[in-house]
Backbone as a ProteinNet text record, in pm:
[ID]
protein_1_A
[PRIMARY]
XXXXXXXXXXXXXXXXXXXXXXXXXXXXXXXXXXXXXXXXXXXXXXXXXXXXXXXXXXXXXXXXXXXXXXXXXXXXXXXXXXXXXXXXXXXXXXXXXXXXXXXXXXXXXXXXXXXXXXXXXXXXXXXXXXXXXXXXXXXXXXXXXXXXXXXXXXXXXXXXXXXXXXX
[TERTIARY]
84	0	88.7	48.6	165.4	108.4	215.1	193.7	108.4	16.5	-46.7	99.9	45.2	183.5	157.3	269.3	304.3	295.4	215.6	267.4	384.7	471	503.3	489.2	483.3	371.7	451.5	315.5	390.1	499.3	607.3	710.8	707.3	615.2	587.2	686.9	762.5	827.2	867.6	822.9	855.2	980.9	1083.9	1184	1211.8	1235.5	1238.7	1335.6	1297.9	1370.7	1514.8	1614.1	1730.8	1795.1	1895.7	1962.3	2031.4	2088.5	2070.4	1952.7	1833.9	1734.6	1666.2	1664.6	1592	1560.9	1701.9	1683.4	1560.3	1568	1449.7	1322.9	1295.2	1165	1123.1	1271	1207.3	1159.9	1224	1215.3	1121	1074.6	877.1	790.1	867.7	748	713.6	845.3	792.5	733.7	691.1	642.2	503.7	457.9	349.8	272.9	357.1	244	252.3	147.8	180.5	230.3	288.6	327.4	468.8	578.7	719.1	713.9	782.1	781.2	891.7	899.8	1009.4	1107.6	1242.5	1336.8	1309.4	1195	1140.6	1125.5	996.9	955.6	1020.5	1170	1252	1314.5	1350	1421.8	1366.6	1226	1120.2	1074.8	1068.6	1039.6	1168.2	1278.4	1422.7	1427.7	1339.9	1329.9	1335.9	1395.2	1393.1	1228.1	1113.2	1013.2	894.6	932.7	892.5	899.6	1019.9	1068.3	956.6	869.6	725.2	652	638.2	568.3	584.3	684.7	742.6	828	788.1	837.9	842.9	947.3	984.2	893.9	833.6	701.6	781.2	826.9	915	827.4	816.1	796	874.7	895.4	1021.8	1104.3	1154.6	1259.6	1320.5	1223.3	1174.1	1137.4	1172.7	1088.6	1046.2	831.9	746.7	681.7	689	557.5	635.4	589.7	619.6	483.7	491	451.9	479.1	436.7	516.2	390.8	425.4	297.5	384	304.5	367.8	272.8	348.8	247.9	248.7	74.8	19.4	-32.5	3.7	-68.9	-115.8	-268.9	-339.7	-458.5	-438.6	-535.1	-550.9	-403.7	-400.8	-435.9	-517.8	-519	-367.9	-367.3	-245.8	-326.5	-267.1	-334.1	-215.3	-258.5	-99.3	-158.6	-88.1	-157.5	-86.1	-140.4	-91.7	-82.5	94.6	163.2	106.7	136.2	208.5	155.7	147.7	88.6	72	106.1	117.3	223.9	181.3	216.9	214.4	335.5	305.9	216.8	168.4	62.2	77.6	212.2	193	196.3	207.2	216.3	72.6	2.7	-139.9	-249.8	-345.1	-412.4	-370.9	-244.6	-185.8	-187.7	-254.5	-260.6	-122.2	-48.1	85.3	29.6	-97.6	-92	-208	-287.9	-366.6	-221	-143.5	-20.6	31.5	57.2	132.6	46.8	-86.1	-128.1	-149.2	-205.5	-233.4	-134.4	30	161.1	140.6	123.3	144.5	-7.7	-119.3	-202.4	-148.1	-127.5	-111.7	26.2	99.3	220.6	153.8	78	-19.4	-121.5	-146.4	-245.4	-114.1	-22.7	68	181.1	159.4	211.9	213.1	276.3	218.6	242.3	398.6	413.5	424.8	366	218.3	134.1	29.5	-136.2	-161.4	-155.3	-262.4	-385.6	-464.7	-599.6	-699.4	-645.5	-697.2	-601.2	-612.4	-528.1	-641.6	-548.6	-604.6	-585.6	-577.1	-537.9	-634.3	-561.9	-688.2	-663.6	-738.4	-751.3	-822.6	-749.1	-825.4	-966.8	-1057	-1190.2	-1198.6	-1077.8	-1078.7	-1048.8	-1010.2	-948.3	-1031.2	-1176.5	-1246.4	-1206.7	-1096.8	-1083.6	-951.8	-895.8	-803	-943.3	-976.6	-1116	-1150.5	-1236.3	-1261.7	-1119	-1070.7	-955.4	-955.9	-916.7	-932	-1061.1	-1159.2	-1289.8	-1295.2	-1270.2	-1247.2	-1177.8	-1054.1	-985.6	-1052.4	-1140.2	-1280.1	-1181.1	-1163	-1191	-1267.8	-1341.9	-1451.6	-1424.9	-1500.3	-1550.4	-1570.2	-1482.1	-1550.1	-1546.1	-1522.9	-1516.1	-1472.4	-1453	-1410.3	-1317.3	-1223.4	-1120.9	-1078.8	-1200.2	-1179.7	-1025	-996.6	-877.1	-751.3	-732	-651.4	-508.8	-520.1	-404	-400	-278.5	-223.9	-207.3	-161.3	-128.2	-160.6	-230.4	-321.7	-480.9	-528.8	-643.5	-741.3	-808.8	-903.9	-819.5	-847.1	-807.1	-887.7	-969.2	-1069.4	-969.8	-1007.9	-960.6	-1081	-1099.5	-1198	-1121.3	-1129.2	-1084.6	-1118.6	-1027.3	-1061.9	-1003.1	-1093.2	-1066.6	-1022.5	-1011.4	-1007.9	-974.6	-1051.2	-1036.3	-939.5	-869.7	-769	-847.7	-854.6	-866.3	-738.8	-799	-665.7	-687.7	-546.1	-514.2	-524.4
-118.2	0	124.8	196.1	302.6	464.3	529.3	645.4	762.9	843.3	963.2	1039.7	1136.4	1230.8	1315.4	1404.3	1489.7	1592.6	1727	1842	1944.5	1988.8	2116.4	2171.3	2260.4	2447.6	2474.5	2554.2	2754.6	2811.2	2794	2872.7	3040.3	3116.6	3277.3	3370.3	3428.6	3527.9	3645.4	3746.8	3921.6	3967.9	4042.8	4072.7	4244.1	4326.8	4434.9	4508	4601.8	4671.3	4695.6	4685.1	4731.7	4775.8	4819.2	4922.7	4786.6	4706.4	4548.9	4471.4	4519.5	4437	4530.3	4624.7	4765.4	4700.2	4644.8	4615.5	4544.2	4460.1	4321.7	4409.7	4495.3	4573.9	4661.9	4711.8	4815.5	4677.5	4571.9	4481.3	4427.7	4360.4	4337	4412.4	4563.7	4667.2	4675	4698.9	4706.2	4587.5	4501.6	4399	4384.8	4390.9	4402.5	4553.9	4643	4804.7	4848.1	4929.8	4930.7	5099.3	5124.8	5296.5	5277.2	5383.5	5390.5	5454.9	5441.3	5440.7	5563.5	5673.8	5784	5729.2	5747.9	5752.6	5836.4	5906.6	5958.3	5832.2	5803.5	5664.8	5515.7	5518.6	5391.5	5480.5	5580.4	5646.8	5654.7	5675.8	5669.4	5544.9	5453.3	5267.9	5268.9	5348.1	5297.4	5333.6	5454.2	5533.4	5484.8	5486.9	5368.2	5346.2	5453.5	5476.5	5385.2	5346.2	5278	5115.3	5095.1	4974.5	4852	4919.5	4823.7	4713.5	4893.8	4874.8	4897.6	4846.6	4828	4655.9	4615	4438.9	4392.7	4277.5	4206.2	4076.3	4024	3903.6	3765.7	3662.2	3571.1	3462.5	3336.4	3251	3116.9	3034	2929.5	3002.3	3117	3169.2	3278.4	3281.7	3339.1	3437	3580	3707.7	3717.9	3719.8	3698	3815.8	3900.5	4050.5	4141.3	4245.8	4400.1	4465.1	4483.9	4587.6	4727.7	4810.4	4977.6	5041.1	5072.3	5178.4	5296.6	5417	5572.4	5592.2	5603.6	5716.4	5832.2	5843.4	6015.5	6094.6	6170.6	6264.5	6393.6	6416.7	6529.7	6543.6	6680.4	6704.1	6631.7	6638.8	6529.1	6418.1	6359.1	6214	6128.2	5983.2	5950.9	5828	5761	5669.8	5631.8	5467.6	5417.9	5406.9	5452	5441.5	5328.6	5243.2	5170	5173.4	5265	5279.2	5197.9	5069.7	4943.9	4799.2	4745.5	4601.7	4490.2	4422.4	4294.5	4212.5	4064.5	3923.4	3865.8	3854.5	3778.2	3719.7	3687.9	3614.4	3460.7	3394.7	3261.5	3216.8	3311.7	3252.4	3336.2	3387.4	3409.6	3326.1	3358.1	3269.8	3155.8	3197.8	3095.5	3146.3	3275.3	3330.7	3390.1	3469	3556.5	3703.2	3743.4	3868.1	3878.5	3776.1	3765.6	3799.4	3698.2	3698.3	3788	3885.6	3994.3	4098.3	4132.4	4251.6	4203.9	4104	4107.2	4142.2	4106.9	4113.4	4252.7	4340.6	4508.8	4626.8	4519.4	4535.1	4545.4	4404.6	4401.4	4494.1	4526.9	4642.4	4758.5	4809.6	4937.1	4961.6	4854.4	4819.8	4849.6	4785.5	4766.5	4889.1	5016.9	5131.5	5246.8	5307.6	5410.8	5501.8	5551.4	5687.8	5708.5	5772.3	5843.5	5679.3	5699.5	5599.2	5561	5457	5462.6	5425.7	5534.5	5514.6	5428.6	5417.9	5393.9	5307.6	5257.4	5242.9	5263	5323.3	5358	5342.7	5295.2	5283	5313.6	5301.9	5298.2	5202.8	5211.8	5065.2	5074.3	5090.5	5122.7	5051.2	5138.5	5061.1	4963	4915.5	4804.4	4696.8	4722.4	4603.8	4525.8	4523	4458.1	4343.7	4286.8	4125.5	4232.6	4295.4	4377.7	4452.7	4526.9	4542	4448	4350.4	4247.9	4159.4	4179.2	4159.6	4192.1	4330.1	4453.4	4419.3	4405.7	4399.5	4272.3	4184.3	4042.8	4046.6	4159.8	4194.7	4320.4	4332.7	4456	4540.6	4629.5	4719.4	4762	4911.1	4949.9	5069.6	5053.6	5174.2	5273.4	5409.9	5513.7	5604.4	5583.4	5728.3	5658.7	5765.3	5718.9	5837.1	5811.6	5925.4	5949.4	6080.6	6060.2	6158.8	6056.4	6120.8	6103.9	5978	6010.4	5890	5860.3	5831.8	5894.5	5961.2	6034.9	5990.3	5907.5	5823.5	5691.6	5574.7	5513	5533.4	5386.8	5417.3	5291.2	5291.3	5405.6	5479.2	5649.5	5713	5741.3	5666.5	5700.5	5556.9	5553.1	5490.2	5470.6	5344.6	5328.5	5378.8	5437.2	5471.7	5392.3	5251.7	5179.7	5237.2	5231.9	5237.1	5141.2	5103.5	4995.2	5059.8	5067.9	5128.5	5037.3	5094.1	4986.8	4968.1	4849.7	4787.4	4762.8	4800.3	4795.7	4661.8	4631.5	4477.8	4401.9
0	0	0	-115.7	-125.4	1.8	57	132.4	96.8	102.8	56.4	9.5	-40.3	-71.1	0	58.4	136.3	53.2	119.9	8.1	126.3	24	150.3	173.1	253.6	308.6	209.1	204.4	121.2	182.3	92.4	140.8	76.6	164.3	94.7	229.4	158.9	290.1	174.4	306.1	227.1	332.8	233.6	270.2	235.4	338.5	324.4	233.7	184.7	39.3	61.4	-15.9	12	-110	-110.2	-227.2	-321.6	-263.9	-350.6	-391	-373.3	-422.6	-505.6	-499.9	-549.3	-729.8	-773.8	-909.6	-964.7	-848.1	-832.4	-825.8	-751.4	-772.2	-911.3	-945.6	-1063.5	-1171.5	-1204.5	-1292	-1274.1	-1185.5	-1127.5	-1175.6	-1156.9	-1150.1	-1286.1	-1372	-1516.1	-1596.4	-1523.5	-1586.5	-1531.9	-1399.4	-1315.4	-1372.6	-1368.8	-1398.7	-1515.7	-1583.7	-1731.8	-1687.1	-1617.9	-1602.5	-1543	-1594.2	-1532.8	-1425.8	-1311.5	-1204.6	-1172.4	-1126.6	-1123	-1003.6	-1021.2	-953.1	-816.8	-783.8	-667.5	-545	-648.1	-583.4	-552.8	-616.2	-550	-462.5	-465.2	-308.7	-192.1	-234.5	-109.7	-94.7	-137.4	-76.9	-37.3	7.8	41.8	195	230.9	337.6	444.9	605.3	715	748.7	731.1	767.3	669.7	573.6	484.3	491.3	597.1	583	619.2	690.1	778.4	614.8	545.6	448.8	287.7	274.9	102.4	101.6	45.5	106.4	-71.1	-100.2	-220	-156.7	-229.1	-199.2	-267.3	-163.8	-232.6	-243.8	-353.9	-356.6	-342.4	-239.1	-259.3	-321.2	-209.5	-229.5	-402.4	-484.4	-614.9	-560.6	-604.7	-596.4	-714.6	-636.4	-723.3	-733.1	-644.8	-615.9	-543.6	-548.3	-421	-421.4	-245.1	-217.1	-114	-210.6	-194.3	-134	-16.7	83.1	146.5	136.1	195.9	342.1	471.4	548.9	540.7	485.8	482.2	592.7	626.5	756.6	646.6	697.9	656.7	742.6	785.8	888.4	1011	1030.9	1208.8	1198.7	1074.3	1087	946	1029.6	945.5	907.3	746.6	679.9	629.6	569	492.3	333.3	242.5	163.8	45.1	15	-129.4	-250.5	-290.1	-396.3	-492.3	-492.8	-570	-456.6	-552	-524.1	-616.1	-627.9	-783.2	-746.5	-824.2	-813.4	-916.3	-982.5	-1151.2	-1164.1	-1297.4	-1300.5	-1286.5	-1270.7	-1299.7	-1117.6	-1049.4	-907.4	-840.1	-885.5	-850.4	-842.1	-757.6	-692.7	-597.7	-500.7	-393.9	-285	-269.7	-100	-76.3	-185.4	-172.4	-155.2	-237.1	-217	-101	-28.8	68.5	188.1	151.6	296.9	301.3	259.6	181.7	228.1	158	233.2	389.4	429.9	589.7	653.4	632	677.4	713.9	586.8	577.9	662.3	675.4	762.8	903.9	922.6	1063.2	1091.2	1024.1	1077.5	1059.1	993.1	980.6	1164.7	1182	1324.4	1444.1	1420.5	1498.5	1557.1	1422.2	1402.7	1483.7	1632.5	1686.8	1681.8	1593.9	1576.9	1456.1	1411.8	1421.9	1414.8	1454.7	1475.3	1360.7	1296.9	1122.6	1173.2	1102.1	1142.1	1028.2	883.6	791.2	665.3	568.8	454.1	356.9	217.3	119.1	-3.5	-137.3	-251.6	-368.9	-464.3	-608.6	-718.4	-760.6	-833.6	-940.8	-1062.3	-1182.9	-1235.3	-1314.2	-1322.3	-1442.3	-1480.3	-1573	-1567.2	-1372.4	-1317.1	-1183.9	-1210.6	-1155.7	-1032.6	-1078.9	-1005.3	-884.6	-939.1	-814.8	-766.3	-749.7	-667.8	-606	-611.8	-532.2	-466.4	-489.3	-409.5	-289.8	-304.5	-178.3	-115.1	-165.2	-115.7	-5.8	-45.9	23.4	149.6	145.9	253.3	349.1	358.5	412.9	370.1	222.8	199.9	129.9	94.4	50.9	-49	-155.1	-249.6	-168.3	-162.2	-157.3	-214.1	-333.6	-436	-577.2	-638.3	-776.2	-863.2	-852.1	-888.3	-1053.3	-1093.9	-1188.2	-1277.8	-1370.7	-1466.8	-1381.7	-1281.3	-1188.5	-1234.7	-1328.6	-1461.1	-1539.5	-1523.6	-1704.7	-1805.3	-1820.6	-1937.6	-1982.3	-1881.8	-1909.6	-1946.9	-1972	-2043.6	-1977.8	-1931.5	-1869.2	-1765.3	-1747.6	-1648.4	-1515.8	-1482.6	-1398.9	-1264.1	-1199.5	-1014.9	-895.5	-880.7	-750	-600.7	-545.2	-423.8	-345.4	-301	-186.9	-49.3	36.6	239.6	330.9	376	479.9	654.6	720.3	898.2	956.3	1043	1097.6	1234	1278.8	1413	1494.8	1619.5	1730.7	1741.7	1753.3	1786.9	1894
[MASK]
+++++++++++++++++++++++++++++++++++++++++++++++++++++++++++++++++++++++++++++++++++++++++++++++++++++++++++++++++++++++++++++++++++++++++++++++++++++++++++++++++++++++

């Protein structure tokens, strides 16, 4: 009688940005986003303040995804907001970008100087299944930002929310 087969866990681990991996992100990125990314924005995922929340998404040890989040303060309240987010397509649908945002959740909850009170992103309206994504993870439609791509097409953006709960 032969043994069941064994599978092995998910080996998914995110590793924080560094000036040696940086390459690994712009090269993701241009393959994951259809927009170039300014030399602003890899200096600022480099930032020590960033480090919670800008992470290379590994698969069995493969970097498969990044995600890039800024804290915003406006009007005394502070929110984290989500840059960048994507997971090639051939390692999607395995619970990398589920493990991945909760990771960057729960350090958002976990955050006290300054408090995050909220996270926020947008999510173009041609991209339905990233919407429900977010959605699945309680975040919510609250707006719709229009013309808020320059150079893609459609330029319009769902404004997702999500409230942070104390832990």
């Amino acid at each position: 009688m032969s043994s069941p087969i064994q599978r092995s866990p998910l080996r998914v681990s995110l590793s924080s940005l560094t000036p040696n991996n940086l390459g690994t992100v712009r090269k993701l990125n241009s393959v994951l986003f259809p927009i170039k990314y300014s030399e602003k924005f890899y200096q600022d995922i480099l930032l020590p303040e960033a480090e919670d929340f800008c992470k290379l998404i590994y698969y069995n040890d493969i970097p498969v995804g990044t995600i890039c989040c800024r804290v915003e303060t406006e009007n005394g309240k502070t929110r984290l907001y989500i840059m960048t987010m994507g997971i090639l397509a051939p390692y999607r649908s395995r619970g990398l970008g589920s493990q991945s945002l909760e990771q960057v959740i729960a350090s958002a909850a976990s955050h006290l100087k300054p408090k995050i009170g909220s996270i926020s992103l947008h999510v173009q309206v041609s991209n339905p299944a990233g919407k429900a994504f977010y959605e699945r993870h309680a975040f919510k439609e609250v707006g719709i930002h229009q013309g808020y791509y320059k150079k893609i097409v459609p330029q319009d953006a769902w404004i997702l929310e999500r409230q942070i709960v104390e832990p």
